[in-house]
N, C-alpha and C positions, 0 to 999 in steps of 0.2 A: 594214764596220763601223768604224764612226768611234773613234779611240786615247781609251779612256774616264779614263786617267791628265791629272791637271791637268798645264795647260799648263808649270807650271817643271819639273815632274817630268817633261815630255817632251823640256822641253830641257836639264835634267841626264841626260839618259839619251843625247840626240843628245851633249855632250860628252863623258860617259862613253866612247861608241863611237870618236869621234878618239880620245880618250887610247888604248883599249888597242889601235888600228889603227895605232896611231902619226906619224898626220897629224898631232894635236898632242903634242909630243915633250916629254919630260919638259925642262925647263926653259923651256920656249918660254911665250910672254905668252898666257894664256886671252883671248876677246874679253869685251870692256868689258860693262858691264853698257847703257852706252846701243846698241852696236853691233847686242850680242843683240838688245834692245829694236826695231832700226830692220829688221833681217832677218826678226825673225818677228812683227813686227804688232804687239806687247804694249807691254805698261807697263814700265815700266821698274821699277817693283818687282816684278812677275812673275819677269823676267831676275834681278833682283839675288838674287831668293830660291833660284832655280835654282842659281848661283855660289854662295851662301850651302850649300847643301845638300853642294854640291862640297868646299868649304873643311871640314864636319863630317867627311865622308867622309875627309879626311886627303889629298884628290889635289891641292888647290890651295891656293898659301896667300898672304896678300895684302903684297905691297909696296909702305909706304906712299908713296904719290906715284906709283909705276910700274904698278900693277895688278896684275893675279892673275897668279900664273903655276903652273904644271906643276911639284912637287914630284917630285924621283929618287925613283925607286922605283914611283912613279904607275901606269904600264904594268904592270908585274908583278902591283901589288893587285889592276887590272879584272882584268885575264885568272885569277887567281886565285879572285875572285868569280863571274865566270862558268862559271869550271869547276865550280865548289860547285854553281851553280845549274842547269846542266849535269845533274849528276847529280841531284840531288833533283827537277826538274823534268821530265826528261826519263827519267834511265837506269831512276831507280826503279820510276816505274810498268812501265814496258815490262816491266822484270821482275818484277813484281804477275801484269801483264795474263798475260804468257807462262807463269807459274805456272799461275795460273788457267785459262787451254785446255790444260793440259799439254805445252806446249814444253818438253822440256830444251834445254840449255846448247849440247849438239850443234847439236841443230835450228834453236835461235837465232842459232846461227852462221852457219848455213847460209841462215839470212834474213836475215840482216845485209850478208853476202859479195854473195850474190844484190843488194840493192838497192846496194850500191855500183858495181856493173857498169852501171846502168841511167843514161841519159842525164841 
């Protein structure tokens, strides 16, 4: 199934991932809005909207004449956001679902432990 998110929002999400992998390093120059543009096919206000979305988000902020770059602190925020989304998207329900067949807290352990063993 084809990623049903528009395209800047796919590539603020591929930059989101460098920053909290830390391929791109909190100070380090984000790529150009034509760069983006020339890597993934788009227009180039596509890319700018994407970097635009970034700069709102508080990860990148723009140097005039020198370009975007990776604000300290950057790394921390994603990985803090995905933890939040971690849990609300993933931990909650499971413990909904395991409510709802009557797992306890034991048993879920014991499925959790269980599937970390597994290849």
């Amino acid at each position: 199934m084809a990623d049903p998110r528009p395209i800047y929002a796919r590539i603020a999400a591929e930059l989101r991932d460098h920053i909290g992998s830390g391929a791109l390093a909190e100070g380090d120059r984000a790529p150009s809005t034509n760069e983006l543009s020339a890597f993934h096919s788009v227009n180039p206000t596509t890319s700018g909207k994407a970097l635009a979305e970034l700069v709102a988000d508080g990860l990148l902020e723009k140097r005039r004449g020198l370009g975007m770059f990776v604000v300290p602190g950057a790394r921390g925020m994603v990985l803090a956001r995905r933890r939040s989304a971690l849990a609300a998207d993933f931990i909650r329900p499971l413990l909904t679902e395991a409510r709802a067949l009557g797992i306890d807290d034991a048993a879920l352990d014991e499925l959790i432990a269980a599937e970390r063993k597994q290849p």
